[in-house]
C-alpha positions in Angstrom: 0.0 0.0 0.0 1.3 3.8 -0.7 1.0 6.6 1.0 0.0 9.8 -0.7 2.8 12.8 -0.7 0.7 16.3 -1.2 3.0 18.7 -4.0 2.9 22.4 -3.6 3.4 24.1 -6.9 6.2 27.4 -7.0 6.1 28.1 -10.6 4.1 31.0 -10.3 5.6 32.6 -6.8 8.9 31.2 -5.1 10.6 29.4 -8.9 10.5 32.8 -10.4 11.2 34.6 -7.6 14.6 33.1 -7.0 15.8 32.2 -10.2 14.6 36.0 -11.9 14.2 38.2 -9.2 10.5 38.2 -9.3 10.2 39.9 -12.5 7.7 37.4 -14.2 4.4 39.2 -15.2 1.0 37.5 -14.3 0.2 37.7 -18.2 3.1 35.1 -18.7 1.5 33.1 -16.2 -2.3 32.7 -17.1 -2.3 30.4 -19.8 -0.7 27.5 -17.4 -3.2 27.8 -14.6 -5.6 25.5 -16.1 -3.7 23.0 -16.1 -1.8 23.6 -12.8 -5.6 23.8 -11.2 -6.5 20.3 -12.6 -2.8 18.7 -12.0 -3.6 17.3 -8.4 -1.6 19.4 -6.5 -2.1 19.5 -3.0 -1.7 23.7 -2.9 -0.5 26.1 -5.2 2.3 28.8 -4.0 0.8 31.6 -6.0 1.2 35.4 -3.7 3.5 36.8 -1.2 7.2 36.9 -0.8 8.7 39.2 -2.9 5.8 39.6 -5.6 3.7 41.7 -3.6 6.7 44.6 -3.9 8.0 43.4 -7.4 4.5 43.5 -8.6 3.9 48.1 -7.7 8.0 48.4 -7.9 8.6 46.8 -11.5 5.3 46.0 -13.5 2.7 48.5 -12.3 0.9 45.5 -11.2 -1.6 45.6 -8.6 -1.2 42.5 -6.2 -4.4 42.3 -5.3 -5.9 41.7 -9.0 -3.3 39.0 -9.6 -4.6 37.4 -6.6 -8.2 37.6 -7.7 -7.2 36.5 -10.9 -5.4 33.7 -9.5 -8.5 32.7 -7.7 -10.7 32.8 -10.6 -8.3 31.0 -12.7 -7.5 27.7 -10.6 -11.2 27.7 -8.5 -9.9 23.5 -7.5 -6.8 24.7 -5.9 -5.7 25.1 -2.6 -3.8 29.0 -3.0 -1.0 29.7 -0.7 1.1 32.2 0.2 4.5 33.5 2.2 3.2 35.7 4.9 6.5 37.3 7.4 4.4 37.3 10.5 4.1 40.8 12.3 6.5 42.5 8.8 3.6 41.0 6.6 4.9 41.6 3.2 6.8 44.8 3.9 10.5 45.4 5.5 8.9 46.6 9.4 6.9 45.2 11.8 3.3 46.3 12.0 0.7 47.1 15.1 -2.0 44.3 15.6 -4.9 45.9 13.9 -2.7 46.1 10.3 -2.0 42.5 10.7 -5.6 41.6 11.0 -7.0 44.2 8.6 -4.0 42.3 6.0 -5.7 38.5 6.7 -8.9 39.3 6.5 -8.6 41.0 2.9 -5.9 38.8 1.5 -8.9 35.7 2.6 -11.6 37.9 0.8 -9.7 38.4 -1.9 -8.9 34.3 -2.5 -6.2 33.0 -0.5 -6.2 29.4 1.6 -2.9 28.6 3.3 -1.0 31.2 4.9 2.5 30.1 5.7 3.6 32.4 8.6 7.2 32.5 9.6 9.2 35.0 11.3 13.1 35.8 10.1 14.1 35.1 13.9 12.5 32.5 14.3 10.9 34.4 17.1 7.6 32.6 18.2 6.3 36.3 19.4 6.5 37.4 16.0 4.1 35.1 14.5 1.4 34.9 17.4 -0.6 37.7 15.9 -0.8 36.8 12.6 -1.6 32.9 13.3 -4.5 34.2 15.1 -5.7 36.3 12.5 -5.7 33.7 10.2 -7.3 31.1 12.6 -10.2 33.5 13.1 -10.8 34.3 9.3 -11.3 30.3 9.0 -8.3 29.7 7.1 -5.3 26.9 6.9 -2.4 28.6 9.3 1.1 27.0 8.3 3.7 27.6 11.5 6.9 27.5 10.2 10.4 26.7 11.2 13.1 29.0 9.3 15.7 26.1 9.3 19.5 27.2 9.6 22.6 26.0 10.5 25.0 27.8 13.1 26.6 26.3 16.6 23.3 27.2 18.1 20.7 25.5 16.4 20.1 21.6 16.6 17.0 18.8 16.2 15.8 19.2 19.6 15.4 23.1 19.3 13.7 23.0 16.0 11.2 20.0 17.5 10.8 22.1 20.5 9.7 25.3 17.7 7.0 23.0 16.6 5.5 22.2 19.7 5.4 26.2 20.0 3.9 26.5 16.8 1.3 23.8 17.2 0.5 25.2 20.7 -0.1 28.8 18.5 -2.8 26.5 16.7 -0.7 25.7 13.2 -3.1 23.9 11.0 0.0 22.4 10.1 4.5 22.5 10.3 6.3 24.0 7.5 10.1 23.1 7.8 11.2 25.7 5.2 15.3 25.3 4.1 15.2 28.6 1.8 19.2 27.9 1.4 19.1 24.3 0.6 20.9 23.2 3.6 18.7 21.0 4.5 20.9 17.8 4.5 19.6 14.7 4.5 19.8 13.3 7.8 19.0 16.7 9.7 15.7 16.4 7.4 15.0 13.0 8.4 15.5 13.3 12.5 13.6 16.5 12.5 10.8 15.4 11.1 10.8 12.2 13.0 10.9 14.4 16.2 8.3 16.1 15.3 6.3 13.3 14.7 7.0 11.1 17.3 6.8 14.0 19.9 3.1 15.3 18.9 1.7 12.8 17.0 2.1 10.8 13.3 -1.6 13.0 12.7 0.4 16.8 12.5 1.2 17.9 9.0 4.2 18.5 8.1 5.3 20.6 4.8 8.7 20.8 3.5 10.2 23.6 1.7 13.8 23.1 -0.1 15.5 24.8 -2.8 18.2 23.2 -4.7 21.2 25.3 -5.0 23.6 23.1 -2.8 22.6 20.2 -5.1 21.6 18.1 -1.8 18.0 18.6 -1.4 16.5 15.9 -3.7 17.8 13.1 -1.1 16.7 15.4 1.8 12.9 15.4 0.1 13.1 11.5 -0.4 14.6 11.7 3.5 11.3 13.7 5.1 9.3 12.0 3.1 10.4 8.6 4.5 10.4 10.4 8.3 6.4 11.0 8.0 6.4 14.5 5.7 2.9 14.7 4.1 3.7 17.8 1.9 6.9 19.0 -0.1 7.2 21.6 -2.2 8.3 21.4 -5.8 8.9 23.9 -9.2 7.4 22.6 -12.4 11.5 21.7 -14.3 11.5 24.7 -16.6 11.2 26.6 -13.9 13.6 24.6 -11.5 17.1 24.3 -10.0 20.1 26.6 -9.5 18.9 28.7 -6.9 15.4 27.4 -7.1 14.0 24.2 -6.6 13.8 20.7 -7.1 11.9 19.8 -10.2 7.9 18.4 -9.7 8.6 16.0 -12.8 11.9 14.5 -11.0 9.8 14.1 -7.7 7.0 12.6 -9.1 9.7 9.8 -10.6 11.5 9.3 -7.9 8.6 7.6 -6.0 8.3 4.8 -8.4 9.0 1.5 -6.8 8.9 3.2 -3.3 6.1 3.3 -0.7 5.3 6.9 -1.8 3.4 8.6 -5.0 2.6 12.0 -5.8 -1.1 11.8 -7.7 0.1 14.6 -10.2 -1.2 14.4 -13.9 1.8 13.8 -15.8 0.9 15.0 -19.2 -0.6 18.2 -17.4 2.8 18.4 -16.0 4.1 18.3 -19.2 2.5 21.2 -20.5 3.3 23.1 -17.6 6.5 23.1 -18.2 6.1 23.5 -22.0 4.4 27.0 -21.0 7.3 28.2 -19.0 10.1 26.8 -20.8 8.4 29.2 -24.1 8.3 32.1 -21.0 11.9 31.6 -19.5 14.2 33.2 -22.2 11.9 36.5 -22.1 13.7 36.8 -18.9 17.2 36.3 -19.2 18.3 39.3 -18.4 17.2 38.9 -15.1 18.3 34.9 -14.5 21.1 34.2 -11.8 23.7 33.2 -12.7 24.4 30.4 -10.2 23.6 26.3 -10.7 25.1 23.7 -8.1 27.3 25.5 -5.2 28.4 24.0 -1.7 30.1 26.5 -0.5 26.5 28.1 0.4 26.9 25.4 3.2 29.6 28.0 4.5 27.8 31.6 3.6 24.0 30.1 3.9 22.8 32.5 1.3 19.0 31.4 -0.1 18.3 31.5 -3.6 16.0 34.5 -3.8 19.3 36.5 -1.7 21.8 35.7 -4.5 19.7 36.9 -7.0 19.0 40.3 -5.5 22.8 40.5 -4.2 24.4 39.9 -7.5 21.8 42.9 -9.0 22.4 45.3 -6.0 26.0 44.8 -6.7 25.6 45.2 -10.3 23.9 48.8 -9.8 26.9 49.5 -7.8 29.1 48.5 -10.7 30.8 46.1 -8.4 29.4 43.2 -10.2 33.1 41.3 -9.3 33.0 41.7 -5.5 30.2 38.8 -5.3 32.5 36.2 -3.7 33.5 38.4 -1.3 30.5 39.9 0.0 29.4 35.9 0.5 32.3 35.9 2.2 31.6 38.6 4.3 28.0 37.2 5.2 28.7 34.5 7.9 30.8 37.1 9.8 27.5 39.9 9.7 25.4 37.0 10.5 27.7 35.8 13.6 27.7 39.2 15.0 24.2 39.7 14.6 23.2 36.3 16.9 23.0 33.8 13.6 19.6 34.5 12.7 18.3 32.7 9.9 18.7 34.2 6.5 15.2 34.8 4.7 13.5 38.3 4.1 14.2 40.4 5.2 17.1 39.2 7.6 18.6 37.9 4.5 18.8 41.3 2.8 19.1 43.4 6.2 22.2 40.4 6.4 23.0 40.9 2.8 23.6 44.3 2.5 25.0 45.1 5.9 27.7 42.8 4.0 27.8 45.0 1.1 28.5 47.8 2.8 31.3 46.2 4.6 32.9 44.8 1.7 32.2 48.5 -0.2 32.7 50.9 2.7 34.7 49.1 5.7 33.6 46.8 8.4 30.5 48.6 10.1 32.0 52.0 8.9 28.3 52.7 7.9 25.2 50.7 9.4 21.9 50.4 7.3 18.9 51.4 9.3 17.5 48.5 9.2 20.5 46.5 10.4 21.2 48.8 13.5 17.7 48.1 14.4 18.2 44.5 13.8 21.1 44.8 16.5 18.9 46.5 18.8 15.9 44.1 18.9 13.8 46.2 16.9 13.0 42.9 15.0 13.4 40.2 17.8 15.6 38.0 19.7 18.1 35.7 17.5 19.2 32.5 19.4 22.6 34.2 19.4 24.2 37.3 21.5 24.3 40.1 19.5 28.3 42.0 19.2 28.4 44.1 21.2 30.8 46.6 20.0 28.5 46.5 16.7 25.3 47.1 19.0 27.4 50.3 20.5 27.7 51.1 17.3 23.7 51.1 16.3 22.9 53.0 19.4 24.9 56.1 19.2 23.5 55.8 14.9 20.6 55.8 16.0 20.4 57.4 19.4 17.9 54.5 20.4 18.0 52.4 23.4 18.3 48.4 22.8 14.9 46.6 23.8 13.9 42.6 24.5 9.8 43.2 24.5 7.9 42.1 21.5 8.6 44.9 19.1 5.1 45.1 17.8 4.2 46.0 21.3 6.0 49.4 21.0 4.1 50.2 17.9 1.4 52.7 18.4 -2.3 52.0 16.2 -1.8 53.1 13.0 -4.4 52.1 10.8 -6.5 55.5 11.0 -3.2 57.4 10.5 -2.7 54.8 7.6 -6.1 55.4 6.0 -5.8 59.4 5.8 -2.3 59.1 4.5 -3.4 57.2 1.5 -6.6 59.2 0.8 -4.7 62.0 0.3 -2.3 60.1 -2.5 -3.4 60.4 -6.0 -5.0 57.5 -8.2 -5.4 55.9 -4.0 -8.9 54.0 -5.3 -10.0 53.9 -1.4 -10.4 50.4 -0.5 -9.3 48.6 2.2 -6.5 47.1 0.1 -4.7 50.3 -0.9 -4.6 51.1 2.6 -2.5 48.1 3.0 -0.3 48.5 0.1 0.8 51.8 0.8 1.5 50.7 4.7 3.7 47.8 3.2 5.0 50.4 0.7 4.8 53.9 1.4 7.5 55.4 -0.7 6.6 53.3 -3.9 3.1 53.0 -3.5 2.2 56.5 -4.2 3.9 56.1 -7.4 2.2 52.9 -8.5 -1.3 54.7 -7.5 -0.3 57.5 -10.0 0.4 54.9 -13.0 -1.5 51.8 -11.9 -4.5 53.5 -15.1 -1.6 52.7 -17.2 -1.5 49.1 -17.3 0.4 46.1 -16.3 4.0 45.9 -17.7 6.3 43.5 -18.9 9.6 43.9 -18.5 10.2 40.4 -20.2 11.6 41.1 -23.9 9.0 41.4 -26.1 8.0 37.6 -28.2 8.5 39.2 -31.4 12.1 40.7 -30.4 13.0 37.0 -29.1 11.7 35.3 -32.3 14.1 37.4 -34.5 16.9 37.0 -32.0 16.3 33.4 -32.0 16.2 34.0 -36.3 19.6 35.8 -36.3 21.0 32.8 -33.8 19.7 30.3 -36.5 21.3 31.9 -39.5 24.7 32.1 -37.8 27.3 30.1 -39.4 26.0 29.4 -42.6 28.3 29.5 -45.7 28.5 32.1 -48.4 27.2 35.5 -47.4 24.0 36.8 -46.5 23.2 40.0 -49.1 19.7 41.0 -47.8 17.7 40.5 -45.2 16.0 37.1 -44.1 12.5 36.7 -43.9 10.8 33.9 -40.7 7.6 33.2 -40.0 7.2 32.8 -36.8 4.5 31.6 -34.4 3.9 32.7 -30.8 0.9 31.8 -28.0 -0.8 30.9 -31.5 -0.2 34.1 -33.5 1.9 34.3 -36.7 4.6 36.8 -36.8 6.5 37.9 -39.9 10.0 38.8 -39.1 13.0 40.2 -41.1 16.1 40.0 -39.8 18.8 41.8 -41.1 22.5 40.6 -41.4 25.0 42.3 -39.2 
């Protein structure tokens, strides 16, 4: 007899968000969703993370649309999303009444599974936002940020579950968003978990591939009790990604385990994004396998926005030692783990140090990182650094729950954005401009515009795919060549012109 393994889809959230810095555009997206709502899938990761700001920052996008539209498009699917606790989707924490006002609309609006983690790891960070998605009737996912450092082991990341469970999680999510996740850690966590609570609790496991050691660590929880892992359709897969649906699906055969996916819907899938991929290859990282992450624990989404920020800074070539530089910020600041935004408070902190000198200048954000402003890490913080932070900043370090310093702001938040032109008063504007407030007024102004793609255009990648082809042949080319070329069902005539 087999036992059923539930796949959570990240083609159209986490996949592109960590192998193209988020830049896919929901129109490059639609045409798979039929298929991914009628592939068996146990939930699909579809909103959250880094969309939510890539979506107002980059394509003039309105995240709440695509979520609407996501809901209208796959009506059979479970939709999920990446939810940072008391930050939400935004780079601060938030007073209560935001976090509930957030839930409740994001559940009007279509979502199902809310995975709530903290980047501490602190429990008092996610107790807010658990609730509010308990009381809007919704699937809460507690989640474990897993790391490596001297500090962390098994029996503290079992004891983080029972915390979780205690909260009311619906289900665990053991979420390795640097693919460090080795195989035996995998396999005695999730056998803790189970054998301390109960085989009944769900457990969900999130790895992405870029150490190259993953695939064994799914097989691993799987054969330690997981019920869920999460997968990217293989177009859309590896490097700093994730392991491919397709591969996982396979690897079952012959074992006690099967994934009930539709295989020739999977096979479309990944026909759809394989056409979609080179549109963005401007925006692709440029890593594939690398172990050495076991030493700078850098997640896949991180790389891809380091190696840009770097780029803008034209010091595309100091890459290797900013990862470098990353264990050291992360030591000082008490090893927390590294996912947003402690992975970019982390990350750039680095930069700096590796552009401007050690701590010569401290990001805001990372000076209130050393003063708790964010939490407690398992880890003393430096405190030379923390010194460092106070007289920046002239505040006082603190060890309550930051939220709990946070005075109401949601009436201040409403007023702020009625005043901002193209604001279209709802609820959901409110939010975006709280998450946002320096791009969001912006976005309001263009949003009329339109969506935009900042893929190339399928007509400029069909006659750079033309020019490819002609390349090499013999005798020259006198005039220009002449394709016929068909894209998402249209015909296209191109001429393409020899250099």
């Amino acid at each position: 007899m087999t036992r059923e393994v539930g796949i959570t889809e990240l083609a159209l959230r986490d996949a592109h968000q960590s192998l193209m810095a988020t830049r896919m555009a929901l129109e490059d997206m639609v045409d798979a969703c039929a298929d991914i709502d009628s592939a068996g899938y146990w939930s699909v990761e579809c909103w959250g993370g880094a969309t939510f700001d890539a979506c107002i920052r980059f394509l003039n996008e309105d995240p709440w649309k695509r979520l609407r539209t996501f809901r209208e498009l796959m009506p059979n699917s479970r939709l999920q999303m990446l939810l940072r606790g008391q930050n939400l989707l935004g780079y601060r924490h938030y007073e209560d009444m935001v976090v509930d006002k957030f839930v409740e609309k994001s559940a009007e609006n279509g979502m199902d599974v809310y995975r709530v983690f903290d980047a501490l790891n602190d429990p008092r960070n996610l107790e807010r936002a658990m609730a509010a998605v308990k009381k809007v009737g919704k699937h809460a996912e507690g989640t474990i940020c897993y790391t490596i450092s001297p500090l962390h082991s098994v029996e503290g990341y079992v004891k983080m579950a029972g915390t979780l469970l205690d909260m009311g999680a619906d289900s665990i999510a053991l979420k390795d968003m640097a693919a460090l996740l080795k195989p035996q850690p995998a396999y005695d966590i999730i056998r803790g978990i189970k054998e301390t609570y109960g085989e009944d609790k769900l457990i969900h496991v999130h790895c992405h591939s870029t150490t190259g050691v993953t695939m064994v660590s799914l097989m691993k929880a799987v054969e330690a009790g997981a019920d869920i892992i999460d997968t990217a359709i293989s177009s859309m897969s590896l490097g700093p990604g994730h392991n491919p649906t397709e591969s996982v699906v396979e690897m079952f055969e012959g074992t006690p385990y099967e994934a009930k996916l539709d295989k020739a819907k999977l096979s479309r899938i990944r026909d759809h994004f394989a056409e979609i991929k080179p549109r963005y290859a401007e925006f692709m990282s440029a890593y594939s396998v690398d172990t050495d992450i076991f030493d700078s624990q850098i997640p896949g989404g991180m790389l891809s926005n380091m190696e840009s920020q770097l780029k803008q800074q034209g010091a595309g070539d100091k890459t290797r030692e900013v990862m470098e530089e990353v264990p050291r910020v992360r030591q000082a600041s008490g090893f927390p783990p590294l996912v947003t935004p402690s992975s970019q408070i982390v990350g750039t902190q680095a930069v700096f140090n590796v552009l401007m000198g050690e701590y010569k200048v401290l990001t805001a954000e990372f000076a209130d990182l050393m003063l708790g402003y964010y939490g407690h890490t398992l880890g003393e913080y430096d405190p030379e650094v923390v010194e460092k932070a106070r007289q920046q900043t002239g505040k006082e370090p603190i060890t309550q729950r930051p939220a709990d310093l946070i005075p109401p702001e949601w009436d201040t938040l409403v007023s702020e954005t009625e005043a901002l032109e193209g604001n279209d008063g709802s609820d959901e504007d409110v939010l975006t401009y709280a998450m946002f407030p320096k791009v969001a007024p912006t976005f309001f102004k263009a949003r009329a515009n339109g969506p935009v793609n900042v893929g190339k255009d399928p007509d400029e990648l069909a006659a750079e795919r033309a020019a490819a082809a002609s390349d090499g042949k013999s005798g020259p080319v006198r005039g220009p060549i002449k394709y016929e070329i068909t894209v998402n069902g249209r015909t296209h005539s191109v001429a393409v012109k020899p250099a």
